[in-house]
N, C-alpha and C positions, 0 to 999 in steps of 0.2 A: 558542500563539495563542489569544484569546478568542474563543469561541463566542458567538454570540446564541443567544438562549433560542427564537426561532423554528427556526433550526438545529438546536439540541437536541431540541426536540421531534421535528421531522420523522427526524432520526437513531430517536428511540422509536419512531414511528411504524414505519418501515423495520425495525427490530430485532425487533418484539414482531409482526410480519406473519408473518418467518422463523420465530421459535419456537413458535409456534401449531402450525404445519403440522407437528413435528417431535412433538409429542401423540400415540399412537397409540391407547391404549388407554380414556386417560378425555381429551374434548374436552366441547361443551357445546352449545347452544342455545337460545333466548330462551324454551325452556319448561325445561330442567332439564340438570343434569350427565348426558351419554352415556357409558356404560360399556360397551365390549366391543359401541359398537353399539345399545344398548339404554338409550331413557331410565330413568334410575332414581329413586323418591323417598325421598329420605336422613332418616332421623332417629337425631340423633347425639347424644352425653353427653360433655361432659368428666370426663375424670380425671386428677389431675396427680400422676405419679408419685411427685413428691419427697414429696408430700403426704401416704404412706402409704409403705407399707414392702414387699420383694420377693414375702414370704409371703401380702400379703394381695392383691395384682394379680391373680390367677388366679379369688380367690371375686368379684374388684369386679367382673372381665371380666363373669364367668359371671351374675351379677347385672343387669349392663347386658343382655346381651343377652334374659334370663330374659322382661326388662322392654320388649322390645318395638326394641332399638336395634339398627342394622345397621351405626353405626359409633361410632368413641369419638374422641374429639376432644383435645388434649394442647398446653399449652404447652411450649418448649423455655426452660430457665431458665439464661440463661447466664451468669449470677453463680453459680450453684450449678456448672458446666462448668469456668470458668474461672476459679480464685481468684486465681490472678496473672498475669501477662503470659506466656500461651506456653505456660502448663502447664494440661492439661485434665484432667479427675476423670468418667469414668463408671463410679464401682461403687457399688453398695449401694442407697440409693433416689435416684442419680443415672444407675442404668444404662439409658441410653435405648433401644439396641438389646433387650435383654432385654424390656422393656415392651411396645416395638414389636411383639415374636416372639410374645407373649401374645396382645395383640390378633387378629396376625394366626392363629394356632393356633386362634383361638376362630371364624375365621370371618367376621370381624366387617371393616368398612372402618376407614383411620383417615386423621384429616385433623390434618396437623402445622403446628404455629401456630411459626413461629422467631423471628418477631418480628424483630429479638432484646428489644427493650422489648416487656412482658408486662402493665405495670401489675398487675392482680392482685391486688392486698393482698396483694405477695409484696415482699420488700425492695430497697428502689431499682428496683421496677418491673424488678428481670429485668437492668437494665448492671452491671457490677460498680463499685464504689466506686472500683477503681484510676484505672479511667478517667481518671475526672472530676477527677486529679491529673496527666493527662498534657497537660501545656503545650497552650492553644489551644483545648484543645477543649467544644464546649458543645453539649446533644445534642439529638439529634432535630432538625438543624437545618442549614443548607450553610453550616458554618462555615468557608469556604476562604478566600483572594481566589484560589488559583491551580490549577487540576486538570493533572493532567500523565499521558496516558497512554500507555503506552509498548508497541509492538505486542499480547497477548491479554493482558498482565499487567493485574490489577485498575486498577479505577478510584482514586486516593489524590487523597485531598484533604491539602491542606498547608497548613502558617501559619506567617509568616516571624518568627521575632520576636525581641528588638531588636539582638541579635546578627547578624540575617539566616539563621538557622541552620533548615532544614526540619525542620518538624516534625509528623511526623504526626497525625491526629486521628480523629476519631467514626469516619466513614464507613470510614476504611479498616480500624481494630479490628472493626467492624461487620460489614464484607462476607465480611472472615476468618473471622470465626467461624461466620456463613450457608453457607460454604463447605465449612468443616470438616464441619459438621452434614450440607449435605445430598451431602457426601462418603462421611462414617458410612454415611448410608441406602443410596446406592450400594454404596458394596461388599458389603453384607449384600442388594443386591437385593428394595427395601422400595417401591420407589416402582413404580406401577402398571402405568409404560412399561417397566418390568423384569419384570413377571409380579408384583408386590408387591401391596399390601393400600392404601396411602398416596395416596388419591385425590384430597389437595387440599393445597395448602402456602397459610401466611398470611407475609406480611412487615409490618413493624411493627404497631399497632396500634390504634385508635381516634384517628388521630394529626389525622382531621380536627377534634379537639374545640381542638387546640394550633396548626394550620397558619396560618390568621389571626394568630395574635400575632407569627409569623414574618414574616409577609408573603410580598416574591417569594420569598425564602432560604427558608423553608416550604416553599413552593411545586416552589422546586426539587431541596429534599430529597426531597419525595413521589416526585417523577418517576424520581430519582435511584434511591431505594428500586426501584420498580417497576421500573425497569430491570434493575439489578444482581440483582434475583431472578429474572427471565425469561432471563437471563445464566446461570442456573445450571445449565439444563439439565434439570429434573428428566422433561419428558415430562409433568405436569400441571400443569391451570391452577392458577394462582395467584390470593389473594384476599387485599383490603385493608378491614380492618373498619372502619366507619365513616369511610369517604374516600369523597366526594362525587364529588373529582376523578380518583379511581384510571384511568390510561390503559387504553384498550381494548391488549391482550385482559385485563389485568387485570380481575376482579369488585368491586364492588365492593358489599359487604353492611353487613346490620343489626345491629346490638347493643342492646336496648330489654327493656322489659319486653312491649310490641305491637310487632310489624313487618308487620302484614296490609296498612297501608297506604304500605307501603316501595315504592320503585319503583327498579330498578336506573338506575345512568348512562346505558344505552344500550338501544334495543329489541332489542339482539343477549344483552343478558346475561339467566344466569337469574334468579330471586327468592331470595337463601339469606340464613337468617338464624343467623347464628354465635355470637349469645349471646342468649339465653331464660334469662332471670333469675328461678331457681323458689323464691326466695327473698333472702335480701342478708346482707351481711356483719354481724360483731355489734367493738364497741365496746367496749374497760372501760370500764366507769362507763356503759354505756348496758342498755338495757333488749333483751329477744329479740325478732327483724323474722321476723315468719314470712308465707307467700305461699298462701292458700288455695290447695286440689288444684283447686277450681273454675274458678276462676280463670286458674290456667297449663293447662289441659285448654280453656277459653273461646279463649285468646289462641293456641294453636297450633290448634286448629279453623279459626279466623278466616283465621290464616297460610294455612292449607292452601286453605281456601276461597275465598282471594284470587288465586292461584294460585302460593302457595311449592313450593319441591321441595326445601328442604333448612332443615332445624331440628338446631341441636344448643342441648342446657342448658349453662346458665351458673354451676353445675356439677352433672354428676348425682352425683358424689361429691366433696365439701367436702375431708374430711380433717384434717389435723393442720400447724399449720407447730412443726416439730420445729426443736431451738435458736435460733436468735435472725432465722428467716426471715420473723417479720410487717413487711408494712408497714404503713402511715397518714399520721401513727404510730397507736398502740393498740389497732390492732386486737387481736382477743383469738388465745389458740394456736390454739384450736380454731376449722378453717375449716369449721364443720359446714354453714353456709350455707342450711338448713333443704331440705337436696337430697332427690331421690328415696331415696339411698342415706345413710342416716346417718354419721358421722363414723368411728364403730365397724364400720363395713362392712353395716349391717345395714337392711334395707329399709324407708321409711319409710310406715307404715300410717293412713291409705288411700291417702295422694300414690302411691305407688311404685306399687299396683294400678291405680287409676282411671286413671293415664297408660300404663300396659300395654294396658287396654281402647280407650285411645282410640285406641294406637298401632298396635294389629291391625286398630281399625276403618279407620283411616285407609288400611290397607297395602291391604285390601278393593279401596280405590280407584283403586290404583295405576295400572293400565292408562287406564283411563279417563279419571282427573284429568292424563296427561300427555299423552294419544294424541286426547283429547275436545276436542270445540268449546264452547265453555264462554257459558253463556246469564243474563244479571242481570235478577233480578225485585223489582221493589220493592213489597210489600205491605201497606208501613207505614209510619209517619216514622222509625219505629225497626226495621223488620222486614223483611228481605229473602231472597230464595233463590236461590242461586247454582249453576246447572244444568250439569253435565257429561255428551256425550253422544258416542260415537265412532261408527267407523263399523261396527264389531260388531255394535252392538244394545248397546252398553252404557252406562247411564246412573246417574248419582250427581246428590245433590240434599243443599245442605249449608242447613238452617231456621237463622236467625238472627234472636234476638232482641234487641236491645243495652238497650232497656231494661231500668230500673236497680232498677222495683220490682213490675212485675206479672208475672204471666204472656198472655201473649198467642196467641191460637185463629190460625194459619196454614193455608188452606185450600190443597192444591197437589194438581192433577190429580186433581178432586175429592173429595181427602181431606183431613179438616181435622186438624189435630196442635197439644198441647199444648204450646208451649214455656216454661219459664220463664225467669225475665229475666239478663239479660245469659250466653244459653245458646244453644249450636248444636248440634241434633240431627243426623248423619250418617245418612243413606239410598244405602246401597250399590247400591240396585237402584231408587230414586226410590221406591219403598214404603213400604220397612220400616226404622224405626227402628232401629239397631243402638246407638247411643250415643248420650246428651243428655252435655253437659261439666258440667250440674248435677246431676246425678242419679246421687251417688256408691255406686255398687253394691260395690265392695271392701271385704274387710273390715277396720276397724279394728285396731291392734294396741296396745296398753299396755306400752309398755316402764318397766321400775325400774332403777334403781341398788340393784341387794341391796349391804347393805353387810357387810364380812368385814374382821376385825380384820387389823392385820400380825402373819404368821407372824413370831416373829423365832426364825432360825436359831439351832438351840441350840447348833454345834460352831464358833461363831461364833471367828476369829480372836485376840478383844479381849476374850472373856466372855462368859459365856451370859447373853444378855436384855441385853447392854448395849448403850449408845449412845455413840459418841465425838463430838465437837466439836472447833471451832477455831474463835477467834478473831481476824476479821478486824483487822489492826491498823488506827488511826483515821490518815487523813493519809500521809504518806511512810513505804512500809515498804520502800523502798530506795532509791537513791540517784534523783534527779527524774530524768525523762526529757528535760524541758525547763524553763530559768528565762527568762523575758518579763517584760518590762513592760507592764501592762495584760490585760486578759482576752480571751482569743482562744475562738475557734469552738470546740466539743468536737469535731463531727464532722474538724475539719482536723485536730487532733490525734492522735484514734485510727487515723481511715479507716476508722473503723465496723470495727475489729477485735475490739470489747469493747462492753457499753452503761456501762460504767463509767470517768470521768476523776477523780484529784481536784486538785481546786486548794485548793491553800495557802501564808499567807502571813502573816507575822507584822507585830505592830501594839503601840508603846509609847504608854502612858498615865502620864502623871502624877497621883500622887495628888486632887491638889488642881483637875486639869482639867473643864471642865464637865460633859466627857464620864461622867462617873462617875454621874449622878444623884444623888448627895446623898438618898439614899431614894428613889429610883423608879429601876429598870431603864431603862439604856441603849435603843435601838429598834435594829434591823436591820433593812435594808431591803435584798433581794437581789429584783432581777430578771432572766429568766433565757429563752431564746427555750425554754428545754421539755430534755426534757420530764418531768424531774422530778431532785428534786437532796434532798438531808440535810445539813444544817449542824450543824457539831462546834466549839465555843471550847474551847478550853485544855481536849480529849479529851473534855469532856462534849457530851450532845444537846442540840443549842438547840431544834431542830424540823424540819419537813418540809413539802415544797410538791411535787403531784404534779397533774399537767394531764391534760387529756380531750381525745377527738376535737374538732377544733373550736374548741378554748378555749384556744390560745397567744396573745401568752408568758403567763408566770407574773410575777406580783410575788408576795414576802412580805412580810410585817413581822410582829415578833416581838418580847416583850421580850427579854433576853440578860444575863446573866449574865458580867462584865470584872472585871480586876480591877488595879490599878494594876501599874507594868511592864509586862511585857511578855507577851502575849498572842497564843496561837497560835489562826487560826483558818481550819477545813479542809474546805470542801466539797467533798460526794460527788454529784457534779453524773450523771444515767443519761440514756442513750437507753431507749424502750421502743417498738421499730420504725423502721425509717426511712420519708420521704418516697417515696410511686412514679409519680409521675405529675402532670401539670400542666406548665406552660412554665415552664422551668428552674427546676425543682425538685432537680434536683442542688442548686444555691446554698440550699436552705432549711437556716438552721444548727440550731445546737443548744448548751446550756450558756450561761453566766452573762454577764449584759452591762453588771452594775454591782453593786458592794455596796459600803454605806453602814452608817455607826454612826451615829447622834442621841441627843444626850442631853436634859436637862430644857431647858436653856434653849440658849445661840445654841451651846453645842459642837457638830461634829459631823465627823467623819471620812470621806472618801471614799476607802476602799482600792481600787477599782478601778485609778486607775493604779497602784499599788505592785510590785512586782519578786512575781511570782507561781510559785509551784513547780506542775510538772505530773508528776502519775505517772498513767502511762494503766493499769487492769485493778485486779481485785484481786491481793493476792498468792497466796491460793488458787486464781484462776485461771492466773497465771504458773503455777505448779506443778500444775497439772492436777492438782488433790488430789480431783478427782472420779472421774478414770482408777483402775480394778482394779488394774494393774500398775504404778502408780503408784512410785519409789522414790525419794523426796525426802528433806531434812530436817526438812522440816513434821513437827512431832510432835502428832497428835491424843490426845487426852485423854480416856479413857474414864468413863463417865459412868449408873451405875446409872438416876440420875434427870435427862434432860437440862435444863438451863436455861432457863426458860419467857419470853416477850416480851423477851427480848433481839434487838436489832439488828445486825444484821452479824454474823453468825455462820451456824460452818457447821456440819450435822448430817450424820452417819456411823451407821449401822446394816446388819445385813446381817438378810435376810429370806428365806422361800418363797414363792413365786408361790401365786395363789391356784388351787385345784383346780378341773376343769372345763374347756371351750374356750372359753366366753362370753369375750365381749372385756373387759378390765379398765381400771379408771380410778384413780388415785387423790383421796379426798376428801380437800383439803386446806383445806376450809373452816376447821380450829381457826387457821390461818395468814393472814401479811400480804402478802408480796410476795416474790419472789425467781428463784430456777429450779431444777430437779429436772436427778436422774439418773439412770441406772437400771442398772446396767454399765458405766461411762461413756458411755452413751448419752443423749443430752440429750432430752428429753419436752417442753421450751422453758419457757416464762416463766409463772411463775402469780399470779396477783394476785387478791386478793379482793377488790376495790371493789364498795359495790353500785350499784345504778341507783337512780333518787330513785322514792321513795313516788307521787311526783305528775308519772310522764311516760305518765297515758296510756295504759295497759296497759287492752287489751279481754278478758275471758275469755272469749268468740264474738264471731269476727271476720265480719261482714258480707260475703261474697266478691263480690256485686257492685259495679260501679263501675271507673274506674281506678285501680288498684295502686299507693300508696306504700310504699318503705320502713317510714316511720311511721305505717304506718295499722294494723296487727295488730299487736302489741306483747304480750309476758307478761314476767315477770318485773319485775316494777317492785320496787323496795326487798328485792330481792336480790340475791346477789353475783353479778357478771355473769356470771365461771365459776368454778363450782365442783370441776368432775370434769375431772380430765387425763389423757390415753390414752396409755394403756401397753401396746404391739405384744405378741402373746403370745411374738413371737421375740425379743423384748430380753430374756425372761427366760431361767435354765440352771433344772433342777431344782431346785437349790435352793442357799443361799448365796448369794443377788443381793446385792448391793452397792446402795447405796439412798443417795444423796446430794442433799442439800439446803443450797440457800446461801438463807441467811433475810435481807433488808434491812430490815423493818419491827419485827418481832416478833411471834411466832406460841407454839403451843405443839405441837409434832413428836407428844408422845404422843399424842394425839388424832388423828392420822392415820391414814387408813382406806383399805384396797381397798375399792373396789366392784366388783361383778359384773353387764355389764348383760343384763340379760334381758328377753326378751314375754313378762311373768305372765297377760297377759288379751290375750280380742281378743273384739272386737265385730260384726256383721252388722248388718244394718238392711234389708231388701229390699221391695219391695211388687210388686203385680199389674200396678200402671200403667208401673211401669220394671222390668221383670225383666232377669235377667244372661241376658244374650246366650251362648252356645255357638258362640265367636268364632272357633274355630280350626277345627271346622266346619260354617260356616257356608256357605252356597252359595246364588247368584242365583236367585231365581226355585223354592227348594227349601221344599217344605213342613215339611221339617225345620223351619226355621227358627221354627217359630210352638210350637213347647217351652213349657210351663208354666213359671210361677217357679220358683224354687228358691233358699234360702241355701247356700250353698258355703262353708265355714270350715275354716281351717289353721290348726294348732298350730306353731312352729319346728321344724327337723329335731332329731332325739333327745327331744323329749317327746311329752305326749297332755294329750286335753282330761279335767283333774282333777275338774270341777265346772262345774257347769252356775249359776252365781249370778242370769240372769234368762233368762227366755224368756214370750214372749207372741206368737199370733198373733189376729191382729184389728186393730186400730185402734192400735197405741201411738205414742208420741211418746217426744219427747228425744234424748238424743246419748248415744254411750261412756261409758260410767260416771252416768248420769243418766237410762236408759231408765224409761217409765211406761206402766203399760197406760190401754189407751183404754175408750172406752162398749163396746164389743166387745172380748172376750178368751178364748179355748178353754182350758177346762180345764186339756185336755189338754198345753198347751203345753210344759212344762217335762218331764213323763214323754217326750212323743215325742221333743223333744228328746235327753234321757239316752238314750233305745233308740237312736240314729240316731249320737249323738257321743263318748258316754263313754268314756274308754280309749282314743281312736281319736288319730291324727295329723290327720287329715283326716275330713270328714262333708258327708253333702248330704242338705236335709229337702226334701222337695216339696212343694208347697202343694197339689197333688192327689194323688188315688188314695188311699195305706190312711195316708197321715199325718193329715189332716182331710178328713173325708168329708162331713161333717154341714156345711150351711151354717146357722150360729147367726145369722149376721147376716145374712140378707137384704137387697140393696142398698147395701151396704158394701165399696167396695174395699178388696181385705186387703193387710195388712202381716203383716212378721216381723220381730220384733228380738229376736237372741239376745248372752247376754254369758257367756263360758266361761273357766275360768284354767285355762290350761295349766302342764305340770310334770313 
């Protein structure tokens, strides 16, 4: 029987009343998530497991919370779960329970995002590619005409087609696999109304940016969604990111770079904002987007100050997408994302301190900003103060200044304070300053890439110091998978099993045809939806065409090289990423959509319709000649000195891991294009394209104003990446297996371990903003009024080597560009050495027996030290 959509509703309505009530342990209210009773205010980080590897989850936890976080936030990737119909994969860095246990061991909350679509700049956005092959269905979307539901069994949506035959689609793949997930957590007793750690689940995700293009079927997906997740049972609420429309008790939250001016759907929900974007994704062929620390410490200030109760980053840890999991296309392997936590596991200096500071300050507030009556002062066209005050006696006062280029004098309870611009100073007790989100007090760190040769294993299988290869063969290296007429999609062809199809297809010429040029070169003309391809006539290179973010399709033209008879010619058509996100972005294809021969005058050929051969993969990859235990008939070819700028080809070496813990990369800069291995462990896709000379890259980035992607920019006219991370658990002792498939041409010897390290770190402190003694710190305590002081750490297992600058008085400049000012003590650099050399840690005081003497008279003092550690 058809429902009306009015029916339906009221049905939600009815259904989502009942499961509310069934909450016990985390419910909510129009000021924040209740836990155990007690409002809480959340600040959360993502970290996506697959993204990083089992060994390194315990130092990322421990990292997170080091840093000020009380919960860690995770998508569920159910392409990565599910690679074929019915069979599911949690081991290695797909084990989600294991993660979960981390988290929860550390103490920490966690709020599970199942989506099951992730978008992400993760591949196909998190569905699996099968899907979108199974008759009917088109996603994120109420693709039915008929719902059939049959006593407590799932909701199935069906599509009749032309046989009349049912056939399943999205929704019911979809709810199964929601199911499964939050089945998993159940049994493991992970969710909060079990005694768990798992405070907040999300179902799909930013799906309001696509519901409009749906219309009502949008529309009824949302509902549908929201339904089928409150269906689940988990005992907490649930939350729809960016849906306008999400049904009450649904939440529904922000995803932005600002959400201070977010307003939930309903005065019953709270304020939460589920992605804070503390930097952005990076592009081949694009330049690096970095996100001042000022900046994101500005906009969760504001949040807080608005009245949020829940911030997580968008991501606190980036990571790695390991083998072929980027989306876009092109994004790059590395999801470093310019996060708190670097790509390598390691904290990013100052961002990672300066949002610890903020984050203790903010926790200061906790009682207060959630239990308080909350009072707005407007002080200025750009300058406000936002008062919290309970029935305690406890008061908070958050100074706001959004202008974009002064500093501006705020007078409150007649005390006047400096703010600078686009800056919010936190007053835990309406007094005392504890934090400005400009006034970066953490210390800098300098990390390097040390560079360290490849070991190469001397008890080496193939020879001591040698290298083996294989050559990929050009065209059909066994019998076609498929013969067509005309050129069809790559993505239908492989199912995105591979980023590699070739098509080929032969073509006669007569001597005497125009086509020939008579002294000028033939033209080729291949156009191509992306997103990049290599063209071979009769086994030679003709050329290459390789696309960027943003800039599909492709055309070529080329001159070419025929020859009379008969002529073979065989593109090597790649993906580099799939599509994840937008309205029906499944259908965005991929591979060749016409090639064309021209010659001088009226000849010219159009092979596109022609009888076309298809072989999906390489043949080294059918044979996993990248696997250790590999035992094929592929015979690789040992190789003293291997073969330099050759194309398609594969390189084999066995190597030592480099000495040390520091995390490792490899510099594959002497290189073009292709993918690494490391054990048979894939490390994913490395390209070295650069970013153009002229996009714009700032060397000080202005952190006032609002935040684009492309407004901080480094890297311009280098290669987008150059260092690929290599888990120190991919490596044995020694004898690693070390595989590379080259597409462009490169040169292997030249390839390099890097070791990354913090050789330097920097301080900067002054009188007017001293570091707070945060942890304790107490209301109304005279402690609190502590002299300045610089505080500087070395990383665990070194000390500070050298002391390369130090000045107190007046200096200026940034990390690595410090100068002394009209005021400078002497003394500077000896008290320093007394106070830090040899040490892990040091703390100079700007009073008592470090500087006694005042030299400068009337001069607020500063300190900037600069130390290599080692």
């Amino acid at each position: 029987m058809a429902t009306s959509p009015r029916l339906f509703l009221f049905l939600f309505l009815f259904l989502f009343a009942t499961v509310v009530t069934a909450a016990q342990n985390v419910t909510y209210d129009a000021r924040s998530l209740i836990i155990d009773g007690e409002r809480r205010l959340i600040i959360s980080g993502s970290i996506h497991y697959p993204r990083s590897v089992p060994s390194m989850w315990p130092g990322l936890v421990a990292e997170a919370k080091e840093g000020g976080l009380n919960a860690i936030d995770t998508y569920v990737f159910w392409n990565g779960h599910e690679p074929s119909p019915g069979n599911y994969y949690f081991e290695d860095r797909f084990d989600l329970v294991k993660f979960a246990k981390i988290v929860r061991d550390a103490g920490l909350y966690m709020i599970l995002r199942i989506g099951p679509f992730v978008a992400a700049e993760w591949t196909y956005g998190g569905i699996p590619v099968w899907l979108h092959y199974v008759p009917g269905t088109v996603f994120r979307t109420n693709n039915e005409p008929f719902k059939v539901r049959k006593n407590k069994n799932p909701i199935f949506l069906v599509f009749l087609d032309g046989d009349g035959c049912l056939i399943l689609v999205l929704q019911w793949h979809m709810e199964r696999f929601v199911t499964y997930i939050v089945n998993l957590m159940k049994r493991e007793r992970l969710f909060a109304s079990q005694g768990g750690h798992i405070i907040l689940a999300q179902i799909e995700n930013e799906y309001g940016y696509s519901e409009s293009y749906f219309g009502d079927e949008g529309k009824l997906y949302a509902m549908w969604a929201a339904h089928m997740a409150l269906n689940q049972g988990t005992g907490v609420p649930w939350v729809m990111g960016q849906q306008d429309d999400a049904p009450d008790p649904v939440i529904n939250t922000c995803n932005s770079f600002y959400c201070d001016q977010f307003t939930p759907n309903s005065p019953s929900k709270p304020k939460l904002w589920t992605e804070n974007w503390p930097g952005w994704f990076h592009s081949f062929g694009d330049p690096d987007p970095h996100r001042p620390p000022e900046d994101i410490a500005f906009a969760v200030a504001r949040f807080f100050e608005k009245g949020g109760c829940l911030q997580n980053y968008y991501v606190y840890h980036g990571g790695t997408h390991y083998g072929r999991t980027t989306g876009g296309p092109f994004i790059t392997t590395s999801y470093d994302y310019n996060a708190p936590i670097d790509e390598y596991g390691l904290p990013r200096l100052p961002k990672w301190g300066h949002l610890r500071e903020l984050h203790k300050s903010v926790k200061l507030c906790e009682h207060t900003l959630l239990y308080g009556k909350s009072t707005f002062i407007s002080v200025g066209p750009l300058q406000e103060i936002d008062v919290y005050e309970d029935q305690s006696g406890g008061c908070v006062a958050f100074l706001a200044n959004v202008d974009v280029q002064e500093d501006k004098l705020i007078t409150f309870r007649n005390v006047t304070y400096i703010i600078p611009p686009w800056s919010v100073s936190i007053l835990p007790d309406c007094k005392n300053v504890v934090f400005n989100t400009a006034m970066v007090k953490s210390q800098t760190s300098v990390v390097e890439m040390v560079l360290e040769n490849l070991k190469v294993y001397s008890n080496s299988s193939f020879g001591s110091g040698a290298w083996q290869v294989y050559m990929e063969k050009v065209g059909l290296w066994d019998k076609p998978d498929f013969v067509l007429f005309g050129l069809e999609d790559h993505i239908n062809i492989t199912k995105d099993t591979t980023d590699y199809l070739w098509y080929t297809t032969s073509f006669y010429v007569d001597k005497s045809e125009d086509i020939l040029g008579h002294g000028s070169s033939p033209i080729l003309s291949v156009a191509s939806l992306g997103h990049a391809f290599i063209v071979f006539i009769n086994g030679e290179l003709q050329g290459s065409s390789y696309g960027k973010y943003g800039y599909l399709p492709l055309n070529f033209e080329a001159p070419v090289t025929i020859k009379p008879g008969k002529n073979e010619i065989a593109i090597l058509s790649m993906t580099i990423g799939m599509y994840n996100a937008g309205p029906l972005y499944e259908w965005e294809g991929a591979g060749l959509t016409s090639v064309n021969i021209s010659g001088t005058g009226n000849g010219s050929l159009n092979l596109s319709p022609y009888s076309w051969e298809y072989k999906i993969g390489l043949e080294g990859e059918h044979y996993s000649i990248f696997n250790t235990n590999n035992n094929t008939d592929i015979k690789w070819i040992p190789k003293s000195e291997p073969p330099k700028n050759q194309s398609l080809i594969w390189y084999k070496v066995a190597v030592d891991p480099p000495e040390g813990k520091e995390p490792v990369a490899l510099d594959m800069a002497s290189m073009g294009k292709g993918h690494v291995w490391v054990n048979g462990k894939s490390i994913g896709r490395y390209w070295l394209v650069a970013s153009s000379i002229s996009d714009n890259c700032t060397p000080h980035c202005n952190y006032t104003g609002t935040f684009e992607p492309d407004r901080c920019l480094t890297g311009c006219g280098q290669p987008t990446q150059r260092w690929y991370h290599i888990p120190r658990s991919f490596f044995k002792p020694s004898g690693n297996t070390l595989v590379i498939f080259e597409e462009k041409g490169g040169d292997p010897t030249r390839i390099t371990f890097a070791r990354r390290q913090e050789t330097k770190i920097c301080g900067f402190v002054s009188e007017d903003h001293p570091q707070v003694d945060l942890e304790n710190w107490e209301v109304h305590s005279k402690r609190n009024a502590a002299g300045a002081a610089m505080h500087l750490k070395c990383p665990e297992g070194s000390s500070v080597s050298s002391i390369t600058f130090a000045s107190f008085g007046n200096p200026t400049g940034t990390c690595s560009s410090y100068r002394r000012g009209s005021c400078h003590y002497p003394s500077s650099v000896s008290v320093t050495e007394k106070a830090c050399l040899h040490k892990n840690k040091c703390s100079i005081a700007f009073k008592g027996e470090s500087f006694t003497e005042d030299l400068c008279p009337g001069t607020a003092k500063a300190m900037a030290v600069e130390a290599a550690c080692s």
